[in-house]
C-alpha positions as CSV (number, residue, x, y, z in Angstrom):
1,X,51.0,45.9,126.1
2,X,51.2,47.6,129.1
3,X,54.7,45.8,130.0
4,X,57.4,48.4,129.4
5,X,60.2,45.7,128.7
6,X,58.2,44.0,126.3
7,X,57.2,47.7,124.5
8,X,61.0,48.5,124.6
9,X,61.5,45.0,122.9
10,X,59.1,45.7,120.4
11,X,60.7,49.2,119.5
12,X,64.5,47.7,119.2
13,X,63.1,45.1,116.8
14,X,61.2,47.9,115.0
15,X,64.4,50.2,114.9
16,X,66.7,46.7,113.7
17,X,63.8,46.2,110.6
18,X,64.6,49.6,109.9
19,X,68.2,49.5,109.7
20,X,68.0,47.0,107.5
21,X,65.9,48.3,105.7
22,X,67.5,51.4,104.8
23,X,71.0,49.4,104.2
24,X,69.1,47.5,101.8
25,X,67.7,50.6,99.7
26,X,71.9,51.9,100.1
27,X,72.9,48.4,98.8
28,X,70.5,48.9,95.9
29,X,71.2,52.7,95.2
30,X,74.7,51.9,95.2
31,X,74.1,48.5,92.4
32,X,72.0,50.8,90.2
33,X,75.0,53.9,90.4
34,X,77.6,51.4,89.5
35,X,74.9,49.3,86.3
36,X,73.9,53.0,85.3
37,X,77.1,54.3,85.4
38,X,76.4,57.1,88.1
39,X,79.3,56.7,90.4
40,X,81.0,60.3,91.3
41,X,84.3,60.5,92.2
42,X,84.1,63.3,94.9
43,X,87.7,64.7,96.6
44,X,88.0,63.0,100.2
45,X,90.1,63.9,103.3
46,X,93.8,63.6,103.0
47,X,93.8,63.7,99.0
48,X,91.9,60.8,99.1
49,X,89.0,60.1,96.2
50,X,86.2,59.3,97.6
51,X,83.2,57.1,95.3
52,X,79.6,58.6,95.9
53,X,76.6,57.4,94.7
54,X,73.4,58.6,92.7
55,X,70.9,60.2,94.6
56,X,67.5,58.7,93.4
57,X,66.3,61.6,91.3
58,X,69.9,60.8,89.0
59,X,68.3,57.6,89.2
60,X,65.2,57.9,88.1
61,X,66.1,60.3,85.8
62,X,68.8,57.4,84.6
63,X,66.3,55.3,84.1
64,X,63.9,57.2,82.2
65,X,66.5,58.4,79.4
66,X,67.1,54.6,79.2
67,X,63.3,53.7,78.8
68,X,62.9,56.6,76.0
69,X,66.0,55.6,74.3
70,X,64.4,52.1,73.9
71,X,61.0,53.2,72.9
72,X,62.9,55.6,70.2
73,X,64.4,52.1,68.5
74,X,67.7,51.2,67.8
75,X,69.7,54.1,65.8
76,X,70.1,54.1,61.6
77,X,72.5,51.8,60.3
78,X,74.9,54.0,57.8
């Protein structure tokens, strides 16, 4: 691997795995914001709203009141 074309190759396709990669974790923290009900609506630029998603700590944290809420069974009927 001493060809420095061939080890520049290799980094680009290491870099393009990564990329996509990380846009597929985005794609997925975005899907669990929206099915969890996380979305903030944040003030943008020029009085625009802008739509952020959950970090993965609200996530998680999503997640687990969810789980406990299950293993608590389903409320009294009145």
């Amino acid at each position: 691997m001493n060809d420095p074309e061939a080890s520049e190759e290799c980094i680009e396709d290491v870099r393009a795995e990564r990329d996509a990669l990380r846009q597929e974790l985005a794609d997925l923290r975005a899907w669990l914001s929206v099915k969890l009900g996380l979305i903030k609506h944040e003030p943008g630029p020029v009085g625009l709203t802008t739509l952020a998603v959950a970090s993965d700590r609200e996530i998680v944290a999503a997640v687990e009141r969810l789980t406990q809420r299950d293993k608590a069974g389903p409320a009294p009927r009145q």
